[in-house]
C-alpha positions as CSV (number, residue, x, y, z in Angstrom):
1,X,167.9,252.9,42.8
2,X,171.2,253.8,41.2
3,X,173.0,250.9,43.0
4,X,170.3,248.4,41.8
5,X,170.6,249.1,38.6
6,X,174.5,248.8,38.4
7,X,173.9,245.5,40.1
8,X,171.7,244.1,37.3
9,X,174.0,245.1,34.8
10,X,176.9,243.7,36.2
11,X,175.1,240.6,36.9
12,X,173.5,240.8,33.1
13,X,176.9,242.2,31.5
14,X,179.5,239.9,33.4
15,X,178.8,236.7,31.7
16,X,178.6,238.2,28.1
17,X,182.0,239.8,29.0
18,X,184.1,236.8,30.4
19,X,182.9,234.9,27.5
20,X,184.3,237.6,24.8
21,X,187.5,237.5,26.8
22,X,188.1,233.6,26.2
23,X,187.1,232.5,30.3
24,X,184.4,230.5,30.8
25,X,181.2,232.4,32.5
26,X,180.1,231.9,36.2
27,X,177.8,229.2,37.0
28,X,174.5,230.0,38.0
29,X,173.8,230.9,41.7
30,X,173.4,228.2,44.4
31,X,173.7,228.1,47.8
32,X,175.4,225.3,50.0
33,X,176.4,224.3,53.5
34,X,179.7,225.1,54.6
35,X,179.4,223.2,57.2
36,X,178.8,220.3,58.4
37,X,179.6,218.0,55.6
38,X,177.1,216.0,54.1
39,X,176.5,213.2,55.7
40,X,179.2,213.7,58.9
41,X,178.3,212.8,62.4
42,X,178.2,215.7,64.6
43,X,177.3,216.7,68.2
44,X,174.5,219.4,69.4
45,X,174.8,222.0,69.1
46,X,176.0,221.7,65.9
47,X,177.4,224.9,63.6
48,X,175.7,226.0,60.6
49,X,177.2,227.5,58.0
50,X,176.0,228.7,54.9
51,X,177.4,230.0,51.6
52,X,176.2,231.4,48.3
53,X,177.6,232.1,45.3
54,X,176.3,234.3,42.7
55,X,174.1,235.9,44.8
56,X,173.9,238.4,47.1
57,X,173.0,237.7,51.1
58,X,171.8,240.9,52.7
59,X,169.6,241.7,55.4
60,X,165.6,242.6,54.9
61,X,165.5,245.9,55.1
62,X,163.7,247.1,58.2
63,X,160.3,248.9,58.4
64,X,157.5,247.0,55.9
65,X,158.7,245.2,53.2
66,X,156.1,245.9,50.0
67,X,158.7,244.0,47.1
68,X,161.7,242.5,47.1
69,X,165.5,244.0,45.7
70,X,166.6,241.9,42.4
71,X,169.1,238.9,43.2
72,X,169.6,239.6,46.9
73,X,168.1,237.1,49.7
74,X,168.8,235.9,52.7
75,X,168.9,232.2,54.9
76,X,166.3,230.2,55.8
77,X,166.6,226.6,57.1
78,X,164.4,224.1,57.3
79,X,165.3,220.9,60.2
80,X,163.9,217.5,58.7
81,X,162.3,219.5,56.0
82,X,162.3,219.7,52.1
83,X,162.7,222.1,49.9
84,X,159.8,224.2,49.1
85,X,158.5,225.3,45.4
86,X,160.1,228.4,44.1
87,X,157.6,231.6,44.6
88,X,156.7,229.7,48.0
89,X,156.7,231.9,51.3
90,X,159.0,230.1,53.3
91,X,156.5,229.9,57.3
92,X,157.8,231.7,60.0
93,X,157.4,229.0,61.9
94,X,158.7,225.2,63.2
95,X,160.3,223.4,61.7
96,X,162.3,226.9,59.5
97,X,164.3,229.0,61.2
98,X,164.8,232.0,59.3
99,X,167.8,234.6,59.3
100,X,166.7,238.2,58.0
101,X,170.1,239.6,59.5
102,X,171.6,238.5,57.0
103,X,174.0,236.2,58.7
104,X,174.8,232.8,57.7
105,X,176.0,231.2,60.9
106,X,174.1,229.3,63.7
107,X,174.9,227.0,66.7
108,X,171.6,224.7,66.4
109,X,170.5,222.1,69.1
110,X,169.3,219.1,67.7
111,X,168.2,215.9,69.5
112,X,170.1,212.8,68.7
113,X,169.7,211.2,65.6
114,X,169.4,211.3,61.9
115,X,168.3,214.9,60.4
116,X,167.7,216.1,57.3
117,X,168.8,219.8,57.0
118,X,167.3,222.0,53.8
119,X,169.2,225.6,53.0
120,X,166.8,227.9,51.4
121,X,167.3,230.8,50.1
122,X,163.8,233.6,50.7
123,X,164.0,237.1,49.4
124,X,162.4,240.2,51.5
125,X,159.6,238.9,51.2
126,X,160.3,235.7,52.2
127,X,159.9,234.0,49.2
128,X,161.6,230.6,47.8
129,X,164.1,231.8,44.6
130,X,164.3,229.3,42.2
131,X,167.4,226.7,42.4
132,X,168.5,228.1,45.5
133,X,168.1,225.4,47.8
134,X,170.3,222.9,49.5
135,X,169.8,219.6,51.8
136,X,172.3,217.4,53.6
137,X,171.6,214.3,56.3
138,X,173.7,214.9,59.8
139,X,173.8,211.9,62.3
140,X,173.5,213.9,65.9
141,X,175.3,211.9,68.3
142,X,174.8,212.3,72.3
C-alpha cells in the first residue's frame, strides 16, 4: 500500500516540480511499437516490441484479480484490429493476444500480406486505459 501511494505522488508531484525548476513536464503516457516501423515490410515471424512511457508495465498479479493497481498495465495486441473504447475489457480471445507477464516482446507468425497491428494497453483487469493505444500497417512478405 505504502509503495502505491509513493507512486501516485511521484506521478502527481513530478510535473508540478519540473515545472518550478524551469524544465518542461513529461508528456502524458503513451505507448508505441518499437518495432517494426510503421509501415515497413517484414517477414513472419515478425518481432514485436513494445514501449511505454509514463507508465508502468508490470505483470497481473497472480491469484484473482478484484481491482486494478493505479497507472500500472500491461500488453495487449490486437492483429487487424482497432483500438477499443477506454474502460473496454480487452477479449481473451482471436484476434488479441494478451501478455499478463508483463513482457513486451513477441515473435508473431503472420500470413502474407498487409496487417494492421493495434498496441493496447489493459490493466489487471484487463481493461482499455485511456490514450494508451497504438496501431501501425506491416506488409508480411513470403
Amino acid at each position: 500500500m505504502r509503495t502505491t501511494i509513493a507512486r501516485t505522488a511521484v506521478l502527481v508531484l513530478m510535473p508540478l516540480l519540473m515545472a518550478a525548476c524551469g524544465q518542461p513536464a513529461p508528456a502524458g503516457p503513451r505507448v508505441f511499437f518499437v518495432q517494426p516501423q510503421d509501415g515497413a515490410t517484414v517477414k513472419s515471424p515478425v518481432r514485436l516490441e513494445f514501449g511505454a512511457e509514463n507508465f508502468q508495465i508490470a505483470a497481473v498479479p497472480a491469484g484473482t484479480v478484484t481491482e486494478s493497481r493505479p497507472n500500472m498495465g500491461h500488453h495487449h495486441v490486437g492483429v487487424d484490429a482497432d483500438c477499443l473504447p477506454p474502460g473496454t475489457a480487452i477479449p481473451r480471445a482471436a484476434p488479441w493476444v494478451h501478455f499478463g507477464d508483463g513482457k513486451n516482446v513477441i515473435e508473431m507468425q503472420l500470413p502474407a500480406g498487409q496487417h494492421r497491428l493495434t498496441l493496447q494497453i489493459g490493466d489487471d483487469m484487463h481493461r482499455t486505459q485511456p490514450d494508451l493505444c497504438a496501431t501501425i500497417s506491416v506488409n508480411v512478405t513470403e
